[in-house]
C-alpha positions as CSV (number, residue, x, y, z in Angstrom):
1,X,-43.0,5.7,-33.4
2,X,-40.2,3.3,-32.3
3,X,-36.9,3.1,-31.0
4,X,-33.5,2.4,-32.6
5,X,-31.7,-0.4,-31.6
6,X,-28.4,0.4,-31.9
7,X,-25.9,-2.7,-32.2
8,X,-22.7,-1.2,-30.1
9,X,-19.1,-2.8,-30.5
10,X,-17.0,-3.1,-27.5
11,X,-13.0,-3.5,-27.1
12,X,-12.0,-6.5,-27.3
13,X,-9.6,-6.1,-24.1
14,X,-7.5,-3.7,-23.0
15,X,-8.4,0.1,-21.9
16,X,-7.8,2.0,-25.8
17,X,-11.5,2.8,-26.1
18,X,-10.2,6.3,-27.7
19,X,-8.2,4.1,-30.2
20,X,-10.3,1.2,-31.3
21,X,-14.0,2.9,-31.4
22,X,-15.0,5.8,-33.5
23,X,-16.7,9.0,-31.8
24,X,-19.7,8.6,-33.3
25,X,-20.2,5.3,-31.5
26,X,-19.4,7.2,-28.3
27,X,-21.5,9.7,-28.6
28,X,-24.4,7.3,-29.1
29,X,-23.8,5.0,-26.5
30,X,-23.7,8.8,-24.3
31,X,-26.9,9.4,-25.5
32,X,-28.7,6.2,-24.1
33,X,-30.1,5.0,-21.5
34,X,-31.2,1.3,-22.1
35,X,-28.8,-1.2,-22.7
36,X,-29.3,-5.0,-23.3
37,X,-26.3,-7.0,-21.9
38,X,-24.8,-10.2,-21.8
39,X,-23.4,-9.3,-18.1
40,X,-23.8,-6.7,-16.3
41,X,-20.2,-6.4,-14.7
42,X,-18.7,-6.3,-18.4
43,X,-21.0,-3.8,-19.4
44,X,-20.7,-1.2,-16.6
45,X,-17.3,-1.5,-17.0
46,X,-17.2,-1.0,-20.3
47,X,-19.8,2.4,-20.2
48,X,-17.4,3.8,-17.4
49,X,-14.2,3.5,-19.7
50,X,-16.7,5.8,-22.2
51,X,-16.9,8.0,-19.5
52,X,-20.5,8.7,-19.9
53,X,-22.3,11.5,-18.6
54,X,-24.8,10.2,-15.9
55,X,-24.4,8.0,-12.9
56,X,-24.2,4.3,-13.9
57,X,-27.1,3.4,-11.2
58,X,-29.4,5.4,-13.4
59,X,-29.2,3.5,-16.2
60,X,-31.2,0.5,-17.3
61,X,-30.0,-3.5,-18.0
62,X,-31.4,-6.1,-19.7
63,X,-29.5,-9.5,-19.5
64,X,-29.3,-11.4,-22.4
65,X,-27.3,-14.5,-22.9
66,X,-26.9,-17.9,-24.1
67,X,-28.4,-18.9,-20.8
68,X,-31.6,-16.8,-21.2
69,X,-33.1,-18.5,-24.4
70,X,-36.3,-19.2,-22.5
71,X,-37.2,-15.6,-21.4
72,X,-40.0,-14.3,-23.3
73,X,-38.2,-11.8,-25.5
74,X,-41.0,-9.3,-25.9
75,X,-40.1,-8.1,-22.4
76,X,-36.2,-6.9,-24.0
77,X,-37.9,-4.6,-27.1
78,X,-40.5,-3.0,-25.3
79,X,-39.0,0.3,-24.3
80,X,-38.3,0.5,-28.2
81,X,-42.1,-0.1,-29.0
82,X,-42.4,3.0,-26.7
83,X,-40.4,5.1,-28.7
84,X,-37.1,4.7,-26.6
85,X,-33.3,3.9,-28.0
86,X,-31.5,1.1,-26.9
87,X,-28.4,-0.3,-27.0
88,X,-27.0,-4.0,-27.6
89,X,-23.6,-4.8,-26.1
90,X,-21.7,-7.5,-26.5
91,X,-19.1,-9.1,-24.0
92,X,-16.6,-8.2,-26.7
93,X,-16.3,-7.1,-30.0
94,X,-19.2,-6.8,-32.7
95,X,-22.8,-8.0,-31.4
96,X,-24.9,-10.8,-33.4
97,X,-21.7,-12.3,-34.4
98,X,-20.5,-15.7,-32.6
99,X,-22.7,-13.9,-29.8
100,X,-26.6,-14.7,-29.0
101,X,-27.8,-10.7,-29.4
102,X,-28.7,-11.9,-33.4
103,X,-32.5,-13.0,-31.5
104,X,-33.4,-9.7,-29.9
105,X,-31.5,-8.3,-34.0
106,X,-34.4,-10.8,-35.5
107,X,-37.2,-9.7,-32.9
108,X,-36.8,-6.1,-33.8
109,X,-37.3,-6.6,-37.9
110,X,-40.2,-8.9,-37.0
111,X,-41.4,-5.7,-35.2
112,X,-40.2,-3.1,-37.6
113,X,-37.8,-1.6,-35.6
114,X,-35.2,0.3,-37.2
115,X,-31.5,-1.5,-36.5
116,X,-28.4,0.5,-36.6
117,X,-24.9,-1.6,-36.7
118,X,-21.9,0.5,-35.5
119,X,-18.5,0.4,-36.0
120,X,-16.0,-1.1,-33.9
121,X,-13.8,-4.4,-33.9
122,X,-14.5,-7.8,-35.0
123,X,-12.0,-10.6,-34.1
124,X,-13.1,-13.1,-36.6
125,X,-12.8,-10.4,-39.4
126,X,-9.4,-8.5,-37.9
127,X,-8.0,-12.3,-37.8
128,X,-9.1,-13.2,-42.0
129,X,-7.4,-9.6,-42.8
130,X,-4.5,-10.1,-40.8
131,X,-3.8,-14.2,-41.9
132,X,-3.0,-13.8,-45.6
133,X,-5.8,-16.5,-46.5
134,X,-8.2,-16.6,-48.8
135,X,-10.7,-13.4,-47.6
136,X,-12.7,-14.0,-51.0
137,X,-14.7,-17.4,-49.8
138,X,-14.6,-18.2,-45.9
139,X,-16.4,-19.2,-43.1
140,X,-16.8,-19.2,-39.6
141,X,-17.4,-22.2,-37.8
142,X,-17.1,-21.1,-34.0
143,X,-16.1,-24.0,-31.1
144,X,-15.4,-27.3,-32.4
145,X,-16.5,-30.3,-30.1
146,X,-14.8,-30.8,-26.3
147,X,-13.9,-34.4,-26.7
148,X,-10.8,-34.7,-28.3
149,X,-11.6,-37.3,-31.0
150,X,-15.0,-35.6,-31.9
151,X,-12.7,-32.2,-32.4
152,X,-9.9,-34.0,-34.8
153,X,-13.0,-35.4,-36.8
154,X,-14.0,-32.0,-37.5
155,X,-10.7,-30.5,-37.8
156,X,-10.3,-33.0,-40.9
157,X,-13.3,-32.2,-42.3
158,X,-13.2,-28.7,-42.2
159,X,-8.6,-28.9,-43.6
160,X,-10.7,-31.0,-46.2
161,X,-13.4,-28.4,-47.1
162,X,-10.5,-25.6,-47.0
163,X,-9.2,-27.3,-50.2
164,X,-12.5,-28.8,-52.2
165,X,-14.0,-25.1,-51.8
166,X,-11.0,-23.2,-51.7
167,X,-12.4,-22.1,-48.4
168,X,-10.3,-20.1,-45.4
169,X,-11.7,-22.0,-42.4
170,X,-11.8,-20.2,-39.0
171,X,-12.3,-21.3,-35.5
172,X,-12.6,-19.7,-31.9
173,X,-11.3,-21.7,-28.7
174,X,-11.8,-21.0,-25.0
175,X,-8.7,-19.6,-24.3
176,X,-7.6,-22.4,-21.6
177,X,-7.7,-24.8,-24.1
178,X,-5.8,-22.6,-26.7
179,X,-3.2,-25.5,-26.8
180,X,-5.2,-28.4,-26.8
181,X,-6.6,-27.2,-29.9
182,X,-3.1,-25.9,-31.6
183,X,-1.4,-29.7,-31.0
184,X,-4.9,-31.7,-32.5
185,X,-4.1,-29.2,-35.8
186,X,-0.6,-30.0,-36.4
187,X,-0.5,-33.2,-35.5
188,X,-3.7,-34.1,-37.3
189,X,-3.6,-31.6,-40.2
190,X,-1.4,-32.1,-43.6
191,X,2.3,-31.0,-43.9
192,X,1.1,-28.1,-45.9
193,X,-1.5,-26.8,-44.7
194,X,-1.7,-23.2,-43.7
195,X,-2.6,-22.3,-39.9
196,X,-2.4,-18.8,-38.7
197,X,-3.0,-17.7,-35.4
198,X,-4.4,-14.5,-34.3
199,X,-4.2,-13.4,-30.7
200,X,-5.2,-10.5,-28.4
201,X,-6.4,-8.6,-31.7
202,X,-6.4,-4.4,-31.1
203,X,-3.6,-4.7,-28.1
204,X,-0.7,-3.8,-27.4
205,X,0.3,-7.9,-27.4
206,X,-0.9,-8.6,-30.7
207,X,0.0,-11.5,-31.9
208,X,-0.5,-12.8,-35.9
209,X,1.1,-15.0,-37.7
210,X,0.6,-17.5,-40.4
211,X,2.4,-20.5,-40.9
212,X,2.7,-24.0,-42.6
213,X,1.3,-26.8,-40.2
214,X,5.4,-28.4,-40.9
215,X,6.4,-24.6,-39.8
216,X,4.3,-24.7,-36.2
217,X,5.9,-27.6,-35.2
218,X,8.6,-26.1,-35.1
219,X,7.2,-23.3,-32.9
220,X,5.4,-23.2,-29.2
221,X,3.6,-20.1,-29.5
222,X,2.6,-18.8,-25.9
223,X,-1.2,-18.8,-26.3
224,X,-2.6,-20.1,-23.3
225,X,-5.5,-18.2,-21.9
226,X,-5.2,-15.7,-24.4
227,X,-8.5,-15.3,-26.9
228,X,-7.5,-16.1,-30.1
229,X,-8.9,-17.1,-33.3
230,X,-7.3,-19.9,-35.4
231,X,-7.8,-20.3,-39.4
232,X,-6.9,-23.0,-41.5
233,X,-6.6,-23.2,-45.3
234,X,-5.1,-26.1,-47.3
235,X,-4.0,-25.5,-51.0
């Protein structure tokens, strides 16, 4: 009989493990042994905040990332085929979501392994809740392009798509380029158009607001190098 892959949600920063996860989820991760990982250093820091109960040496890695598409993924699953739990981690928050784990989620259903989400933190959704936008029809569209006039192009398209389909459109930034991305939105986006802001969700430095494009310009929110999640709706 197989495994259990158990999809395990992290903090998304700060020490509150107590706070942010249920006991259930760690009580599980307690119980395991195997873990795939995006990195190492994250995750061992992340098991020793749970304060589990065996030396962290003795446990098992598997890396995972978006660096390790060409690794034959049959080598990550088969402790499950031999009947042994396993955990996914992600760096932070929820895994399979803006985060690579889904392959290793798709591999074990092509296998018949039984999957297990978990409770615990998801910035995308924390950020729709907390923005007052349209939570009925959204979507998540991740890192828009580098270059700067590739990323206005599809900051216009997306403001536009916000309105056609009544759509709350959100986006994720590398946090040093927080800024870069909050001055192509106002100074690109209509008058009107809604833009909230969600920063260092589940911390004591939480940050959420929601604001009319006209209203930011007004502002210079303090957001570099923080992660945040931006969503845009215009009406």
């Amino acid at each position: 009989m197989s495994g259990t892959l158990y999809l395990i949600p992290t903090t998304l920063g700060g020490d509150s493990v107590n706070r942010i996860l249920p006991p259930e989820v760690i009580a599980i991760c307690n119980s395991l042994r195997i873990f795939i990982v995006e990195e190492i250093k994250t995750a061992r820091r992340f098991l020793i905040k749970l304060k589990i109960p065996v030396p962290i040496d003795e446990l098992t890695f598997y890396i995972f990332n978006e660096h390790s598409k060409e690794i034959n993924l049959d080598t990550f699953i088969q402790p499950l085929l031999q009947g042994q739990n396993v955990g996914l981690l992600s760096e932070a928050g929820v895994p399979a979501v803006a985060d690579p784990g889904n392959e290793i989620v798709k591999l074990a259903h092509s296998k018949n392994i039984k999957v297990v989400p978990l409770t615990g933190p998801s910035s995308i959704i924390l950020a729709l809740m907390a923005s007052g936008l349209n939570g009925q029809n959204f979507a998540f569209n991740g890192y828009l392009p580098v270059v700067k006039t590739e990323r206005i192009k599809k900051i216009k398209f997306f403001e536009r798509r916000s309105e056609t389909e009544n759509q709350t459109q959100i986006f994720i930034e590398t946090p040093y380029r927080n800024k870069h991305f909050f001055t192509d939105i106002i100074d690109n986006c209509s008058p009107n158009t809604l833009l909230c802001i969600a920063c260092n969700l589940t911390m004591e430095n939480e940050f959420v607001k929601t604001m009319t494009v006209h209203e930011w310009k007004k502002e210079n929110p303090d957001i570099h190098k923080l992660p945040a999640i931006f969503l845009i709706h215009k009406f």
